[in-house]
C-alpha positions in Angstrom: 0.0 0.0 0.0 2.9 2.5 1.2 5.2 2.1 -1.7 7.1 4.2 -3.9 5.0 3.2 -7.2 1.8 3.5 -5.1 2.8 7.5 -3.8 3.8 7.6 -7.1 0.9 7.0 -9.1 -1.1 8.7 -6.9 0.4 12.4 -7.4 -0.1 11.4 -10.9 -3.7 11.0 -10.8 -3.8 14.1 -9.1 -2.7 16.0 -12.5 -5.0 14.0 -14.6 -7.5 16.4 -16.4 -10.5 14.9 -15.0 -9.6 14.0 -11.9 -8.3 16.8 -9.6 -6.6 18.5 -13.0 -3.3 20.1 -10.5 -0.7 21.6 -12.8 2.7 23.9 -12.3 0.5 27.0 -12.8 -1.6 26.4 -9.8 -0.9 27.5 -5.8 -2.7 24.7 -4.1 -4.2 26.0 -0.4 -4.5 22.5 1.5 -7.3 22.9 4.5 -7.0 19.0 5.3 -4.9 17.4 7.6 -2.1 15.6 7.3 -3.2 12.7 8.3 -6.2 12.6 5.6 -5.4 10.6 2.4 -6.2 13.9 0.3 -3.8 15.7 2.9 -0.7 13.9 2.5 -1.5 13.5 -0.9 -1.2 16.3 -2.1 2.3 17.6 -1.2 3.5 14.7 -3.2 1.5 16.0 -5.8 2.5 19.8 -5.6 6.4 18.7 -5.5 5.8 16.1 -8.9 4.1 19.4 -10.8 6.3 21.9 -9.8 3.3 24.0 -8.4 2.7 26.5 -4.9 1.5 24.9 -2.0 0.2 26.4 1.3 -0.7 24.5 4.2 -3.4 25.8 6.2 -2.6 25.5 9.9 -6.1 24.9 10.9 -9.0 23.7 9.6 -11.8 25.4 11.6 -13.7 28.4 10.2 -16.1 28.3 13.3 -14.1 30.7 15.7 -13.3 34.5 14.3 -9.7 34.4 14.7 -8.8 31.2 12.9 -11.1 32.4 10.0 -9.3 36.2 10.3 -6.0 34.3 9.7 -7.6 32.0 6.7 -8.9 35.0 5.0 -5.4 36.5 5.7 -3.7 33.7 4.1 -5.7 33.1 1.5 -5.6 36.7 0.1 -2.1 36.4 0.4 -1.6 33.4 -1.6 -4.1 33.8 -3.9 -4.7 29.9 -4.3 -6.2 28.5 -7.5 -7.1 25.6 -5.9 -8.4 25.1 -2.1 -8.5 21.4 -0.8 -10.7 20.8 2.0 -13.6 19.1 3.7 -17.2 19.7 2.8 -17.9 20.6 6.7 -14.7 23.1 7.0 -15.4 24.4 3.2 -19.0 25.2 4.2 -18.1 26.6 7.2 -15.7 28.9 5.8 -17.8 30.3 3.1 -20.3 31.4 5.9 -17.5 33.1 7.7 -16.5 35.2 4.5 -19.8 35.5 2.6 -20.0 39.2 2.7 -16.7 39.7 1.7 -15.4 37.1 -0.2 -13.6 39.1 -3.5 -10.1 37.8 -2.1 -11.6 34.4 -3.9 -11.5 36.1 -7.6 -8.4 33.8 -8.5 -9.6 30.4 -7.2 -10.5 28.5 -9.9 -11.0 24.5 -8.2 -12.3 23.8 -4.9 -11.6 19.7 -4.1 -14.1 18.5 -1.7 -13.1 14.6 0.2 -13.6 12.9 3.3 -17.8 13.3 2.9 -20.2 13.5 0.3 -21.0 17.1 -0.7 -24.0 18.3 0.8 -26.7 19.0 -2.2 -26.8 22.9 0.0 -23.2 23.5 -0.3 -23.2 22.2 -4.0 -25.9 24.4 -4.8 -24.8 27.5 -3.2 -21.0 27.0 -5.0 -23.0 26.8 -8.6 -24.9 29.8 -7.7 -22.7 32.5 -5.9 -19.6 31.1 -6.8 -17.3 31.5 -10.5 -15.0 28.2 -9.1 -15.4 24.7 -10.0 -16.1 22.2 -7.0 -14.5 18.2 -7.6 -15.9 15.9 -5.0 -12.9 13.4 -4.9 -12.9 9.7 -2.8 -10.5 7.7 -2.0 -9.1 5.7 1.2 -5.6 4.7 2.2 -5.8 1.2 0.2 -6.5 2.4 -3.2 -3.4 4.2 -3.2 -5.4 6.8 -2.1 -7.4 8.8 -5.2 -10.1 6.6 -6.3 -12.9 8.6 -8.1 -12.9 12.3 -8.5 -16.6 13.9 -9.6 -15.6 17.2 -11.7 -18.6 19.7 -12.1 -17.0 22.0 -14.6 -20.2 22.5 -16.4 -21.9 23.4 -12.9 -24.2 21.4 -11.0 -24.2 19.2 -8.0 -21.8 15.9 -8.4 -24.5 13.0 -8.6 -22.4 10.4 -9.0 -19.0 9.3 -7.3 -17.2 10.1 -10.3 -14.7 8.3 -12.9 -12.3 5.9 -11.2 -8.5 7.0 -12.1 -6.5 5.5 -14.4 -4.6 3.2 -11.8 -7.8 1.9 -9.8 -9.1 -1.3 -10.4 -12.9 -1.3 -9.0 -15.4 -4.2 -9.1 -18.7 -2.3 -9.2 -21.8 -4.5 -7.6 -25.2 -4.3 -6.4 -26.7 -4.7 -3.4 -26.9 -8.4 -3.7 -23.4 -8.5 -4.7 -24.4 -9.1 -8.7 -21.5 -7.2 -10.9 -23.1 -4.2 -12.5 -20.9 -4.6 -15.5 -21.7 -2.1 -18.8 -24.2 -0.1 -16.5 -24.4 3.3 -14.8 
């Protein structure tokens, strides 16, 4: 599971043009721990592409001060692309929602860890000019397994594409292989 080829492949997928689309022209703000598969991800990622990354300190928008230093670092970054939870994303756009122009150069928001919340999806689409990817994954698959891209807006309603390097057996509730259908 923790091998070169599988860290490897991984940052890989995180380039690919439907999946999480990361390239040397972005500055990547992460909001997700360490510990989370996205989170240490990502810096692997950054490093293969040649890109900015910033590494949020703290996840929490619910408290003033953390958000004050957020915004702060997010205006000063200007990130193209914010990585973070659908519960700390959310929470953060309530925080800045009457002052939010220090967002004009973020172009892709990467949800993971949860589904997206139909709310959040729907309020992105409709105040928002970023795209929002819902990404899954878990430590086994090496971690990226499907990433949902909504560049023509919308809510993700499915889980998304698998990347190039999963393998998925897709089944039904009675375990019958679903194979040729959506």
């Amino acid at each position: 599971v923790y091998s070169h080829r599988a860290i490897y492949l991984h940052a890989m997928s995180m380039g690919a043009a439907d999946g999480m689309a990361i390239t040397a022209r972005d500055t990547v703000l992460s909001m997700v721990p360490l510990f989370h598969v996205m989170g240490w991800g990502i810096p692997y990622a950054t490093m293969m592409f040649g890109n900015d990354l910033v590494l949020a300190r703290s996840t929490s928008a619910e408290t003033g001060s953390q958000t004050a230093a957020l915004e702060r670092g997010v205006s000063a970054t200007q990130p193209t692309v914010i990585a973070c939870t659908p519960v700390h994303f959310a929470a953060f756009l309530r925080a800045i929602d009457e002052h939010r122009d220090f967002l004009d150069n973020l172009d892709r928001v990467i949800l993971g860890g949860s589904s997206v919340p139909t709310a959040l999806s729907d309020k992105i689409s409709a105040d928002y000019d970023f795209h929002l990817i819902h990404a899954w994954g878990m430590t086994e698959p090496g971690p990226l397994g499907t990433a949902s891209n909504t560049l023509h807006g919308g809510h993700p309603m499915s889980q998304g594409r698998f990347n190039a390097q999963m393998f998925a057996r897709v089944i039904d509730l009675s375990g019958t292989p679903l194979r040729g259908q959506t």
